[in-house]
N, C-alpha and C positions, 0 to 999 in steps of 0.2 A: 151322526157319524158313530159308527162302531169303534170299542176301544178295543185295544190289542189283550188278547187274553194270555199268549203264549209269546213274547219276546225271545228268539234264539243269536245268538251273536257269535262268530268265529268260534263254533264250537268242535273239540277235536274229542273224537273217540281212537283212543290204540290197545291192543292186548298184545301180548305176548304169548307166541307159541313156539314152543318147542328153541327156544331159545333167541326167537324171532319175532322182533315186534312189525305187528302190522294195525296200520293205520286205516279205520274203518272209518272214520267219519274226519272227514279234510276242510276245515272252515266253514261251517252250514251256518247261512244268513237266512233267516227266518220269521215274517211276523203273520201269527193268526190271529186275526180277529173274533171277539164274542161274537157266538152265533153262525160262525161257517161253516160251511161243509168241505173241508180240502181232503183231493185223496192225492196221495204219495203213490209215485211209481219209478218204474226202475227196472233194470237187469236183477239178476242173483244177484248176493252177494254185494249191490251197489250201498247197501247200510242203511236201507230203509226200516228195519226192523229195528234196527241199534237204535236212529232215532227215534223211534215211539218210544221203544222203552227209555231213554232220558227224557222225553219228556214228559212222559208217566214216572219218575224215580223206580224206574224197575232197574237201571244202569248207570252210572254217574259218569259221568265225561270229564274226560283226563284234562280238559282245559277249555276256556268262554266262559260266556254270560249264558244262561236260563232262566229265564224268571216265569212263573207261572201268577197271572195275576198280578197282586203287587209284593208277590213273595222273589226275590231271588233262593235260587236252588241250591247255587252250586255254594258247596263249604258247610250246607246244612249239616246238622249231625242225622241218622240215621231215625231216632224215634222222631224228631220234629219232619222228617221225609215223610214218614207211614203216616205220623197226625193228616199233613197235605194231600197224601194221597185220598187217603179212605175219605176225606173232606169234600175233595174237587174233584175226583176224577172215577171214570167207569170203565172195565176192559171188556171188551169180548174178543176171543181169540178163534182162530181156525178151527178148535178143537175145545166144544162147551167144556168141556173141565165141572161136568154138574155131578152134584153128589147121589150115586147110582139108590143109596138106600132113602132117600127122603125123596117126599115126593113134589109137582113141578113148584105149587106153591108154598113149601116148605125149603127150593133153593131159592126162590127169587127174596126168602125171607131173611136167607141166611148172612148177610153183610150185616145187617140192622142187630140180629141176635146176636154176632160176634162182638159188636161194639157194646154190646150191655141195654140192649132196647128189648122190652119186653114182646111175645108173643102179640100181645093183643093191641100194641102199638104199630105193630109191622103188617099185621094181615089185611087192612082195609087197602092201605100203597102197595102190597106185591097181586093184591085180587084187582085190584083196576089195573096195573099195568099187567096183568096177563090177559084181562080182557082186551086193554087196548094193543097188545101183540097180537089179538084174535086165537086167545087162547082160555076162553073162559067154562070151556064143555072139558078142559084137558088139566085143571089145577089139582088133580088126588090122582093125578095117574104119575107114574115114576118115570123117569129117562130109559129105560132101557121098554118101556111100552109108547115112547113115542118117537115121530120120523125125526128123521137128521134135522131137516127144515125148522120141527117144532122145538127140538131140541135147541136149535139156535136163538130161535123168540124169545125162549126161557132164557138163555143165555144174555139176551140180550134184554131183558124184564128185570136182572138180576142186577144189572152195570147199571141202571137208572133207578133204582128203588130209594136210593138215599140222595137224589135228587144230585146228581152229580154237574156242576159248570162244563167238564169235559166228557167227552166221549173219545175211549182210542179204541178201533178196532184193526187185529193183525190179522188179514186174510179172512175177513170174516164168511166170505160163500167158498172157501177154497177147498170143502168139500162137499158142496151142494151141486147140483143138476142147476141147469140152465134156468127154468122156470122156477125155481126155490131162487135163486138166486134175483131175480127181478124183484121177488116179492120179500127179499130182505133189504135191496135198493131202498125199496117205496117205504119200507119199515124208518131206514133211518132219516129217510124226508120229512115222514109225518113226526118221526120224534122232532125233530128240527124244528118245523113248525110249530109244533103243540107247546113244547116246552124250551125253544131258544138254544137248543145242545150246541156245544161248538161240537162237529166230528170230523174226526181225521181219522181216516180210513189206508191202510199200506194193504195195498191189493196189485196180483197179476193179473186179474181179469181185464183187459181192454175195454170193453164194453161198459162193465163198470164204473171205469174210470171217466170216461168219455161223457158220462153221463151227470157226474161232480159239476158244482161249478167252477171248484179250482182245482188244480192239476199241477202238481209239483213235480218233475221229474228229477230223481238221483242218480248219478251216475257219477261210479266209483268216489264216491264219499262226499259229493261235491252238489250242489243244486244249477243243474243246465238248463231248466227252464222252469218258469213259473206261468202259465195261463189262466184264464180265468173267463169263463163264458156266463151266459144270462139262462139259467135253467129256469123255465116256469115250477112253480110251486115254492122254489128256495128262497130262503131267507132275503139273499142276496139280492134275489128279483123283487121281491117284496120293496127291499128299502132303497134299493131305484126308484122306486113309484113313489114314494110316501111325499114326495114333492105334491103330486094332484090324485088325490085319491080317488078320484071318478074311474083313471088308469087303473091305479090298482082294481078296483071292482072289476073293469071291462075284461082286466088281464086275467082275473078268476073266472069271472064266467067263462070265460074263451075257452080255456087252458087248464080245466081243473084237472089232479090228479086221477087216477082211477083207484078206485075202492082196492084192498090188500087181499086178496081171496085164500083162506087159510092155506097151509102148505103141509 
């Protein structure tokens, strides 16, 4: 049985604008488990982005329980936030945010450098995780000579270098093409598999989502529905089977995924 990675309790996010407070996130009851794939969706504006970022400390909620692991969040001071973060968690966003002058495997190094890790500590983990994003012909080339797609890999080569519990990604194909976008899917499967990631994904794409094994829906600050189907290759379907492992085999041969073909 999987333990809960991410415990969210009556959690309230509000701001104030223009002299008006508005309430973005309205009691959200929440538990992920180690090792899932949930993607969140929603209308605009429904506060699916709000919650990532609290539950990455990118945002602190005006009021509940979060607890990340067997940390609670909420009341932390700000430098023990950033310890947690950079500890447990990996982002990749809509928009790589990679540094134009260094090149691919000199971003995917750069989390490990910021923390005081040497070069020669970091290069073996950002050279295998670009190879294993299918990016191993593309580590001395810069961002601005590779496609959006590849750019994303990196992006996402970068969020797992220091070997992160969590994965949050906000909109992560939101500006890819259709076919980049399948094979950023399959990307965050096989990390799942390979390495146990929890990922929570806040995506508009339908498809996308449909494709999750859980499916949170928000709407206007509130959780309307939580689903949860059997995708082959996920984790989820995996530890269904683990009762008779003949299943599990039968279930891989059947149903394996398809190889990631660079993008």
């Amino acid at each position: 049985m999987a333990e809960p990675l991410v415990v969210i309790e009556k959690l309230h996010k509000s701001f104030v604008h223009l002299g008006r407070k508005l309430d973005v996130l309205r009691g959200i009851d929440l538990v992920i488990n180690q090792g899932e794939i949930v993607a969140i969706v929603g209308p605009s504006g429904a506060g699916k982005s709000t919650l990532l970022h609290c539950i990455g400390t990118l945002d602190l909620p005006s009021s509940g329980n979060l607890r990340l692991g067997q940390e609670e969040l909420v009341g932390l001071p700000s430098a023990r936030l950033a310890q947690i973060r950079n500890r447990m968690i990996g982002f990749v966003f809509q928009f790589h945010h990679l540094l134009p002058e260094f090149n691919a495997l000199e971003n995917v190094m750069m989390p490990g450098l910021i923390q005081g890790k040497s070069r020669r500590e970091m290069e073996g983990p950002a050279t295998r995780l670009l190879e294993e994003v299918g990016l191993k012909h593309r580590v001395t080339h810069r961002p601005g000579e590779l496609s959006g797609g590849e750019q994303q890999r990196v992006a996402l080569a970068r969020a797992l270098v220091l070997s992160p519990k969590l994965l949050l990604a906000d909109e992560p194909t939101g500006n890819l093409d259709s076919a980049t976008s399948v094979a950023m899917h399959d990307l965050f499967f096989a990390v799942n598999q390979k390495h146990g990631t929890t990922i929570v994904v806040v995506t508009h794409n339908p498809t996308f989502a449909a494709s999750m094994p859980r499916m949170v829906t928000v709407v206007d600050g509130k959780v309307e529905k939580d689903e949860w189907r059997a995708v082959p290759g996920s984790n989820e379907e995996k530890a269904e089977s683990t009762s008779d492992g003949s299943e599990a085999e039968e279930k891989a041969a059947i149903s394996p995924r398809p190889a990631v073909e660079p993008v």
